[in-house]
C-alpha positions as CSV (number, residue, x, y, z in Angstrom):
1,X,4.1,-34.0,-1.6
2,X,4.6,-33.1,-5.3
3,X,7.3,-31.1,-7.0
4,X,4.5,-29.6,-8.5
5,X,2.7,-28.5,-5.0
6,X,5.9,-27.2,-4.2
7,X,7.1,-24.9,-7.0
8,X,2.6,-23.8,-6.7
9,X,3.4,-22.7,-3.2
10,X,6.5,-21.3,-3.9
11,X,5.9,-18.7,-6.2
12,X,2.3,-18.1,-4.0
13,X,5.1,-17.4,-1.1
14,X,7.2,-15.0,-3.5
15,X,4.4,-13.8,-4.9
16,X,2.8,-13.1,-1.3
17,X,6.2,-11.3,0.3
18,X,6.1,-8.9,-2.4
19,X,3.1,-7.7,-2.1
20,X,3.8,-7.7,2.5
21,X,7.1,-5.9,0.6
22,X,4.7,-3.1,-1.1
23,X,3.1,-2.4,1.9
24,X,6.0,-2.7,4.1
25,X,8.2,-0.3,2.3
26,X,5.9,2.8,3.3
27,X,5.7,1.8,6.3
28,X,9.7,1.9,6.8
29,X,9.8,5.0,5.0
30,X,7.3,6.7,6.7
31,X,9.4,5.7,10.3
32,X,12.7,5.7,9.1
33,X,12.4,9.1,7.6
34,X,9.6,11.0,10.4
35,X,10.7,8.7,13.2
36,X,6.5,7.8,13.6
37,X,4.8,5.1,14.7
38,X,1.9,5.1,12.0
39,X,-0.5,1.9,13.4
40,X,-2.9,3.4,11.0
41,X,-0.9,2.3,7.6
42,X,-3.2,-0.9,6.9
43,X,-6.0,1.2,6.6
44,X,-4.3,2.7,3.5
45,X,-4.2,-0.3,2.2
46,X,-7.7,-1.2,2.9
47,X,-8.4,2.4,1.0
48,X,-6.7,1.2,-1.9
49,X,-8.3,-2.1,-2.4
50,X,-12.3,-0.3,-1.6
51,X,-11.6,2.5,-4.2
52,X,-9.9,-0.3,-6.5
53,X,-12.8,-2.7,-6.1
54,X,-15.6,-0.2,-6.2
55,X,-14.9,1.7,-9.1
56,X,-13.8,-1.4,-11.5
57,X,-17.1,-2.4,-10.7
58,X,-19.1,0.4,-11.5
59,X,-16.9,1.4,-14.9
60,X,-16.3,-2.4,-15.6
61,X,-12.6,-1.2,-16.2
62,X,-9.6,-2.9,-13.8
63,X,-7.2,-0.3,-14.5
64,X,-9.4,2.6,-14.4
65,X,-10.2,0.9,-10.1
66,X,-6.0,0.3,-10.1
67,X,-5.4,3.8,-10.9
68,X,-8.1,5.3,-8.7
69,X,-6.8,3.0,-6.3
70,X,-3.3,3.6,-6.0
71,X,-4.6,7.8,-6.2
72,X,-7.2,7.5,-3.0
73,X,-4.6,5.6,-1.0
74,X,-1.9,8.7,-1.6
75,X,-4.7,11.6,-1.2
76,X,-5.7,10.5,1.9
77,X,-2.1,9.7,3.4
78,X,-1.7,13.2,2.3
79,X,-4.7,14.2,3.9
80,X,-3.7,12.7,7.1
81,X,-0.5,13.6,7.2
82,X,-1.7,17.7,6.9
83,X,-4.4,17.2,9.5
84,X,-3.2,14.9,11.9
85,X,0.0,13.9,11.6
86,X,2.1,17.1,11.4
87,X,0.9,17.2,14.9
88,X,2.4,14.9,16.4
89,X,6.4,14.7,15.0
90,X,7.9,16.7,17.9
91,X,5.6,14.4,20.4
92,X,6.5,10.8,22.5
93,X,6.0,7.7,20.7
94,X,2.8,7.1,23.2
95,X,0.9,10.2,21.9
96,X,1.4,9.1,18.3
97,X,0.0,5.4,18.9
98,X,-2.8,6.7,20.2
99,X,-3.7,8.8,17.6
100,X,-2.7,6.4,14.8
101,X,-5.2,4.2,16.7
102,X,-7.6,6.6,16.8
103,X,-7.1,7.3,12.8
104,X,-7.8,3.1,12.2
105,X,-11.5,3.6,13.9
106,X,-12.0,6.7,12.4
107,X,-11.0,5.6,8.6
108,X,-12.3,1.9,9.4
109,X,-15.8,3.2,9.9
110,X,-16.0,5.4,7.5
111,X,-14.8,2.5,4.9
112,X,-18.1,0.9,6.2
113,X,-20.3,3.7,6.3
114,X,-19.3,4.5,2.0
115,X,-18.9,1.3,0.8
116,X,-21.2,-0.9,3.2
117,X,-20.5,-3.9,5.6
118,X,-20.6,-6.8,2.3
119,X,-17.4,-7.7,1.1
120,X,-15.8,-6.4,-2.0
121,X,-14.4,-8.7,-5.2
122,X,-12.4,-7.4,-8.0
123,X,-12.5,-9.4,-11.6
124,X,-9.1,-10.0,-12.8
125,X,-8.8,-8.3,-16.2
126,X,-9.0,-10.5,-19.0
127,X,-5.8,-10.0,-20.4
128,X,-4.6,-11.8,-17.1
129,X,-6.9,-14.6,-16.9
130,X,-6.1,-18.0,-17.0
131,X,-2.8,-20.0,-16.2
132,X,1.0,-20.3,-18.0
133,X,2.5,-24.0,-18.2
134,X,5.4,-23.9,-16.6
135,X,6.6,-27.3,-17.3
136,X,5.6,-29.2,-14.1
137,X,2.8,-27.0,-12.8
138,X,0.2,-24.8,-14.4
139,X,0.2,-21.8,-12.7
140,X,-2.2,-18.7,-12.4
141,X,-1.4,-16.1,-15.3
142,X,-2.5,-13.2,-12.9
143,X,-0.2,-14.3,-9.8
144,X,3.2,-14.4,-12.2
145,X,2.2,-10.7,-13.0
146,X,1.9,-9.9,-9.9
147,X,5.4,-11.5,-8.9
148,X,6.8,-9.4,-12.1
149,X,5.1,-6.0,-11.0
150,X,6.1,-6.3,-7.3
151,X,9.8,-6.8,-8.4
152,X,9.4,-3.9,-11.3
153,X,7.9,-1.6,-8.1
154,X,10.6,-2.4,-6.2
155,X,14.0,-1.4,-8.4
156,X,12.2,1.2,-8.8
157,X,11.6,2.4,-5.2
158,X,15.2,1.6,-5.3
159,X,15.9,4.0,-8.3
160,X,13.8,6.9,-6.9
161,X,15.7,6.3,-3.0
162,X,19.0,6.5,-4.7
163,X,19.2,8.3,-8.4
164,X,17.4,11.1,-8.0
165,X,17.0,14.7,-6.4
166,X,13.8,13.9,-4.1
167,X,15.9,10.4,-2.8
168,X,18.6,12.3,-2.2
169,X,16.3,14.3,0.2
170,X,14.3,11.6,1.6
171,X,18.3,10.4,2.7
172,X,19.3,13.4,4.5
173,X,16.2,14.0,6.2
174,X,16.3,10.8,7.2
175,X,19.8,11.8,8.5
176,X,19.4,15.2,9.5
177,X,16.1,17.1,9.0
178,X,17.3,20.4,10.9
179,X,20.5,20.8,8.5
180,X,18.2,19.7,5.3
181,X,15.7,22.7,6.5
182,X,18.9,25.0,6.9
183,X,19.4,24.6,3.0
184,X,16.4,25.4,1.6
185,X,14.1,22.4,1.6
186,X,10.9,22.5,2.4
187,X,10.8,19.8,4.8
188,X,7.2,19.8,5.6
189,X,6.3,19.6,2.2
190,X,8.9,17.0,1.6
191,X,7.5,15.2,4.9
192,X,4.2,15.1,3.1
193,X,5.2,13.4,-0.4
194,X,7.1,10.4,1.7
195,X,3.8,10.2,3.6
196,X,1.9,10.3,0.1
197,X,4.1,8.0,-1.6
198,X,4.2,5.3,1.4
199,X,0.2,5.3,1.3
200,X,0.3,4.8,-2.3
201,X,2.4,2.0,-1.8
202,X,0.1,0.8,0.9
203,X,-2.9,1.1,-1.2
204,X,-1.1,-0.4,-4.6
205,X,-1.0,-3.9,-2.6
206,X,-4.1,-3.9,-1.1
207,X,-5.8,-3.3,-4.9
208,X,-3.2,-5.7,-6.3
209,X,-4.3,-8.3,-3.8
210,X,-8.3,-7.9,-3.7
211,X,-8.4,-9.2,-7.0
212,X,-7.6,-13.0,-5.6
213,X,-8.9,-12.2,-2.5
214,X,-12.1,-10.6,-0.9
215,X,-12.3,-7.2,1.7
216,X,-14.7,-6.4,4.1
217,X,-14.3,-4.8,7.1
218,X,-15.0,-6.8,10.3
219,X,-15.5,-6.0,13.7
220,X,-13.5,-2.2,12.6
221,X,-10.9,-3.8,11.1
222,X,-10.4,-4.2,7.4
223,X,-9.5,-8.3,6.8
224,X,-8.8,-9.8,3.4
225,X,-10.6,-13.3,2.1
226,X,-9.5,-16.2,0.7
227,X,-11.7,-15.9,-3.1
């Protein structure tokens, strides 16, 4: 084994872990701060990376699909959250498994019935083609970007948690939602932006990834392709 093949599968790991760290991050925000069991998160980021894939290749644009992307993902975590999920807060963990469940056949399918059973590629942008030298090992311009944006998403994740007014929030209802109530927040609105901004998260790794990978749905269940 190379130092070369090392350092390659290095930064793949690093780059890899950030984006399981994108779509992690909702997740723990979602339960840490509503105490739910959401099984249906990867569908979010299946969302992300259809829309993504889909509309770069009908405008031929990248960032038009990232931004439509990243958009879908948090409208329909919205959405769900509204219809479905507000249901289920004051109920046992069981009932909300089973209706997060329920949610991953129900958003799977439909993925399949709008965008079709073939699998989906995204072009990476030109801007990001090709590879830097990094002394030993040339290595795949688009992956170091990716590396750089996951790190740039998360101090800022960390920013927004702990520097401003909606962290501050997200905290204390994570602490005490019936005391945050008592003062004047809104707490089912504010329940609805954390569920918003941890499908966004969800759907900005799914988009980030499709572009080195494929996805297609498969026997229900979104998977993600080796390209």
């Amino acid at each position: 084994m190379t130092l070369a093949l090392v350092l390659e599968q290095l930064l793949n790991g690093v780059q890899f872990g950030l984006m399981l760290f994108l779509m992690s991050a909702g997740l723990t925000l979602v339960f840490g701060v509503m105490g739910l069991i959401n099984l249906a998160h990867g569908s979010l980021y299946m969302i992300g990376a259809f829309c993504c894939a889909a509309i770069a290749a009908a405008t031929g644009n990248f960032w038009l699909g990232l931004i439509a992307g990243i958009a879908a993902a948090a409208a329909a975590g919205a959405l769900i959250e509204v219809v479905v999920i507000r249901r289920l807060y004051a109920r046992d963990h069981l009932d909300q498994v089973l209706a997060t469940f329920a949610l991953i056949l129900i958003l799977s399918e439909g993925v399949r019935m709008i965008f079709g059973p073939r699998p989906l590629y995204l072009n990476v942008p030109d801007m990001l083609r090709g590879s830097v030298n990094l002394g030993i090992v040339d290595y795949s311009l688009y992956r170091l970007a990716l590396i750089g944006f996951g790190l740039v998403v998360a101090v800022g994740l960390w920013l927004l948690i702990s520097k401003t007014r909606l962290g501050i929030q997200i905290r204390a209802g994570e602490s005490d939602r019936e005391m945050i109530a008592a003062l004047g927040v809104n707490i089912r609105w504010l329940y609805t932006v954390v569920f918003a901004l941890g499908a966004a998260l969800a759907g900005l790794a799914g988009l980030l990834v499709v572009a080195i990978q494929w996805v297609q749905v498969v026997m229900g269940e979104p998977v993600l392709i080796l390209a």
